[in-house]
C-alpha positions in Angstrom: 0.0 0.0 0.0 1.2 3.3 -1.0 -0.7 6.7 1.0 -0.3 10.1 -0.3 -0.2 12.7 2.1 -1.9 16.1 0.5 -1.3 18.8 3.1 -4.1 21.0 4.2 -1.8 23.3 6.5 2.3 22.8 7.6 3.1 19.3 7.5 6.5 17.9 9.0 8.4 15.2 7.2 7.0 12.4 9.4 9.3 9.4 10.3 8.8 6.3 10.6 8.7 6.0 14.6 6.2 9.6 13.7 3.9 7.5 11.6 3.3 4.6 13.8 2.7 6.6 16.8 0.0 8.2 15.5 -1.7 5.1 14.1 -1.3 3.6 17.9 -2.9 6.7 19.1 -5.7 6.2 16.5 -6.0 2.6 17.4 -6.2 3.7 21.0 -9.5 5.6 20.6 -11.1 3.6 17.9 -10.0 0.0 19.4 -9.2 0.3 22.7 -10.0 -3.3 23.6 -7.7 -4.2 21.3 -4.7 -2.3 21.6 -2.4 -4.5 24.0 -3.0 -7.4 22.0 -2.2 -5.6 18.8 1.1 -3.8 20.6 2.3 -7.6 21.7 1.9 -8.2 18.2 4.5 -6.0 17.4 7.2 -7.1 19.4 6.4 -10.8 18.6 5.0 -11.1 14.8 4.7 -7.4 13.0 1.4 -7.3 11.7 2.4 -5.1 9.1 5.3 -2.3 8.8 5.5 1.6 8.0 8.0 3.5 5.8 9.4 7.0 6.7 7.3 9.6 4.5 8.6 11.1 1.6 8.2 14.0 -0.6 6.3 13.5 -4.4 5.5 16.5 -6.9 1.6 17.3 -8.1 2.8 19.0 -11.1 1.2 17.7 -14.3 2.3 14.4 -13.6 3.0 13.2 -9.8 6.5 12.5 -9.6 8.0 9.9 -6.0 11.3 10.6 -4.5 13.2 8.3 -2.5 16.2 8.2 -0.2 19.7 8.4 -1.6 20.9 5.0 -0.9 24.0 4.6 1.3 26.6 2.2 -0.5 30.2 1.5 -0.6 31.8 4.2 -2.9 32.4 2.5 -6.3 35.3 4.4 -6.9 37.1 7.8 -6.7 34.7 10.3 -8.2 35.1 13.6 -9.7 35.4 16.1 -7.1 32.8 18.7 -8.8 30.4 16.0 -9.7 30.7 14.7 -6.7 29.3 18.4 -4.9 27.0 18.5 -6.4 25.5 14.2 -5.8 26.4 15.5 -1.9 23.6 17.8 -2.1 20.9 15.2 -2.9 19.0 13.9 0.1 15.9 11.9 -2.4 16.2 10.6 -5.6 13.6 10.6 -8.5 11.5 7.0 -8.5 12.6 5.8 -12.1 16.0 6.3 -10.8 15.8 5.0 -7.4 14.0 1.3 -9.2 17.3 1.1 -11.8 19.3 1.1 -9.1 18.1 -0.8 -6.4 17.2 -3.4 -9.4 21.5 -3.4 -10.3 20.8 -1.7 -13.7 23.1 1.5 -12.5 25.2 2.5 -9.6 26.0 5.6 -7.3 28.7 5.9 -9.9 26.9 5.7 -12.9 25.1 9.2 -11.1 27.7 10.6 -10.2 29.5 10.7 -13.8 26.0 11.5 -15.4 25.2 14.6 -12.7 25.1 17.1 -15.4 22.0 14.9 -17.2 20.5 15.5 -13.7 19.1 18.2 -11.6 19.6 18.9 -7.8 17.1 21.0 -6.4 15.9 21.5 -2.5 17.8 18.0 -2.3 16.2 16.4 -5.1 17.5 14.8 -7.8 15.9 14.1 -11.2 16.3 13.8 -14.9 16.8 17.4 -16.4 14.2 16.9 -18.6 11.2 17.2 -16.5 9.6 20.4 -15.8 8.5 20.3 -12.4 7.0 23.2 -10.4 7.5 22.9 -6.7 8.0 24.8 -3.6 8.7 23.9 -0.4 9.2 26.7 2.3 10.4 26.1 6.0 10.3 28.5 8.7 11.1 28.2 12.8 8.7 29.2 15.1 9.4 29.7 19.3 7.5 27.5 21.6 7.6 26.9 25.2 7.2 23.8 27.8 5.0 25.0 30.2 5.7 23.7 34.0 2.3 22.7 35.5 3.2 22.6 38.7 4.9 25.6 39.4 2.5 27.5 36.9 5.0 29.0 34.5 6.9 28.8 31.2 10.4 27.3 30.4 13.1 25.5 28.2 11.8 27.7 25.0 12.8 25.9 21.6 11.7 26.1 18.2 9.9 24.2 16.1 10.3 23.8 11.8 7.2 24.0 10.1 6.9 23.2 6.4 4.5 24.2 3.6 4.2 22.9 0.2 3.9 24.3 -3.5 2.6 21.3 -5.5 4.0 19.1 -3.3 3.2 16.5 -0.5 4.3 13.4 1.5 3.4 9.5 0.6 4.7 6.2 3.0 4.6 2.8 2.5 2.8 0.0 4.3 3.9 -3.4 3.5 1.2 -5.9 5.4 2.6 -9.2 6.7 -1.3 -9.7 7.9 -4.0 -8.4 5.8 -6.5 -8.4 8.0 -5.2 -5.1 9.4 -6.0 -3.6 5.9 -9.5 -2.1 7.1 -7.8 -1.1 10.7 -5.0 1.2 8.8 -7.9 2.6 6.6 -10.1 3.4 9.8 -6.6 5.1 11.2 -5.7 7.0 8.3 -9.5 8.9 8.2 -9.1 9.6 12.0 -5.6 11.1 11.4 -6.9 13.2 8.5 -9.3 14.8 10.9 -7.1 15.4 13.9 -3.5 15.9 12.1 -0.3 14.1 12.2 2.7 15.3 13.7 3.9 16.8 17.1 1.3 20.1 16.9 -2.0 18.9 15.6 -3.4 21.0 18.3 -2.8 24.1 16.9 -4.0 23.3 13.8 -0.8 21.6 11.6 0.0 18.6 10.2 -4.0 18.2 8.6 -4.0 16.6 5.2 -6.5 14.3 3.1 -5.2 11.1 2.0 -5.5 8.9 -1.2 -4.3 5.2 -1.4 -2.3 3.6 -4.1 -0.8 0.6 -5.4 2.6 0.2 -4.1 5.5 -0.2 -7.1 8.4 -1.2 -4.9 9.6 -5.0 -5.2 12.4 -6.8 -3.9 15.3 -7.5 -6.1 16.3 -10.8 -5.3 19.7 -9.5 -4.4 22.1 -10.2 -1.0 21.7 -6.9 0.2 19.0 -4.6 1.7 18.2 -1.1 2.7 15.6 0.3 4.7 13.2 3.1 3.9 12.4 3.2 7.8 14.0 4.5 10.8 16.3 1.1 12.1 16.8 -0.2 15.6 18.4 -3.4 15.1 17.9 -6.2 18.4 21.7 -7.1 20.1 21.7 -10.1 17.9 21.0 -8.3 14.5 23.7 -6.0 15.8 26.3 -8.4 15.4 25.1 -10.2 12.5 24.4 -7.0 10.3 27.5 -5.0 11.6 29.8 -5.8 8.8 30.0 -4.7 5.5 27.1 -2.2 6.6 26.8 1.0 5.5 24.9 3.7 6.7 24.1 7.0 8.9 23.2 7.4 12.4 20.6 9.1 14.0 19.5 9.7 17.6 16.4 10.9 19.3 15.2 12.2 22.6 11.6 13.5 23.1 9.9 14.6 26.0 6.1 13.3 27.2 3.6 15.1 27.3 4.0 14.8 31.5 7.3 16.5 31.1 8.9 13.1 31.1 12.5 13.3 29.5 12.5 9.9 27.6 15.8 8.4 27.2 18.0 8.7 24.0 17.3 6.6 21.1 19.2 5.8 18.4 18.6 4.4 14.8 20.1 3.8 11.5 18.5 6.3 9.0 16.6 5.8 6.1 18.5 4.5 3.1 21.2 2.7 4.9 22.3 -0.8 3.4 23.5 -4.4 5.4 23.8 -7.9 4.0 20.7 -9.3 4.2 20.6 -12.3 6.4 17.5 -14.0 4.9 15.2 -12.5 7.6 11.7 -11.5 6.4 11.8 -8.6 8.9 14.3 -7.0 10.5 14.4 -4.4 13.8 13.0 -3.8 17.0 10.4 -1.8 19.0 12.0 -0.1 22.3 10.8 1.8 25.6 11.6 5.2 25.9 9.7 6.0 28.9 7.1 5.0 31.0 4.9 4.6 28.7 6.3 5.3 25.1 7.7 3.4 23.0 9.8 4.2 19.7 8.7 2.8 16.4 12.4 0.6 14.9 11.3 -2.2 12.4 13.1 -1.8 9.4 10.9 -1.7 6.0 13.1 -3.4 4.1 13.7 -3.7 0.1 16.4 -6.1 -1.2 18.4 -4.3 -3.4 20.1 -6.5 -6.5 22.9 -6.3 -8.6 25.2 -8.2 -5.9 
């Protein structure tokens, strides 16, 4: 299953561990009865698994981007051509399927960058005229101490609007009777919002299913298109010839709790694949949160 995401006010760039939260929360209020048999499900047999979002283009034709994939370097490349790959964060679909399916390589990009464009961190073939926009601005916020009656720890959060533009994730189902419960989530979520503000009236969007493209590729190797926490024993069995980028996250309940530090392999990154149908892990991060770590994983070929 693919979902588009069409924004209806700001709309961050929802993660995987993002995602799933907020289909827990739906689940919570629309099958409560249900929900601690469905969250043992997910730390025994995943019912199904969630992608990171992405961004696509609504221009005249709706165009997917994916993230770069993280590989061993093929070679030395050109230093100029090379700046100007570094600036690419998601690649163009039609490119992305070539080369998870072994047809090209980062170097084949690399030496054909000028056939490309790099825009806003996307990359795609010259040829397309695409309209898009995609603004960001930081606004203050405040943690507000309940007990003491007063305001602290100010931060700021990014909010992001689209020009022809919006977000799509992936749900692969290893049960498909969970089809109609992700359907019920998804129109609860397009009324209240998805994302760490909804209250304020951001992260509202409609939504629109589609069939899902991606296949595996048969090859030894896989990446994942999902925020990774791999179990101690994935750990040591992955940990070679993996390549990858870290990332780390702390949040904060909505109690004032300060939830321990998490940290994940970001989407994109690549391990041998170990025959495993899934791969990944869901941890506690507090009393009573939990962050989101299965990998949604897509085998890429070509060795």
């Amino acid at each position: 299953m693919l979902v588009y995401l069409k924004p209806e006010s700001s709309l961050p760039e929802l993660s995987s561990d993002t995602i799933f939260g907020a289909i827990i929360h739906s689940f919570s209020q629309l099958y409560p009865d249900e929900l601690d048999d469905i969250m043992d499900l997910f730390t025994s047999d995943p019912p199904f698994l969630v992608s990171s979002s992405f961004p696509y283009i609504d221009d005249d034709e709706r165009v997917r981007f994916y993230p770069k994939i993280i590989t061993e370097p093929e070679k030395r490349y050109d230093p100029q051509k090379f700046k100007k790959y570094k600036k690419t964060s998601h690649i163009q679909e039609e490119i992305f399927l070539d080369w998870i399916s072994g047809e090209i390589g980062e170097a084949d990009i690399v030496e054909s960058i000028d056939d490309y464009r790099v825009y806003r961190g996307l990359l795609f073939d010259s040829e397309l005229d695409l309209k898009f926009g995609e603004e960001e601005f930081e606004e203050p916020h405040n943690v507000v101490n309940r007990i003491e009656r007063k305001t602290e720890n100010i931060f700021h959060m990014t909010r992001v609007f689209y020009d022809n533009m919006g977000r799509f994730f992936l749900v692969k189902f290893r049960d498909e009777s969970f089809r109609p419960y992700l359907k019920s989530a998804l129109k609860f979520l397009s009324d209240r919002g998805m994302g760490p503000d909804v209250s304020t009236g951001k992260g509202h969007f409609s939504f629109e299913i589609a069939e899902n493209r991606l296949q595996d590729n048969g090859g030894d190797r896989f990446l994942t298109l999902s925020r990774f926490i791999p179990s101690p024993d994935e750990v040591k069995a992955l940990g070679a010839d993996a390549w990858f980028e870290l990332g780390s996250k702390r949040g904060r309940g909505p109690d004032g709790e300060i939830r321990r530090r998490v940290r994940f392999f970001r989407e994109g990154s690549t391990f041998r694949d170990t025959g495993r149908e899934y791969y990944g892990t869901i941890v506690r991060a507090g009393k009573s949160a939990v962050e989101y770590g299965l990998a949604y994983k897509l085998t890429v070929g070509g060795g």
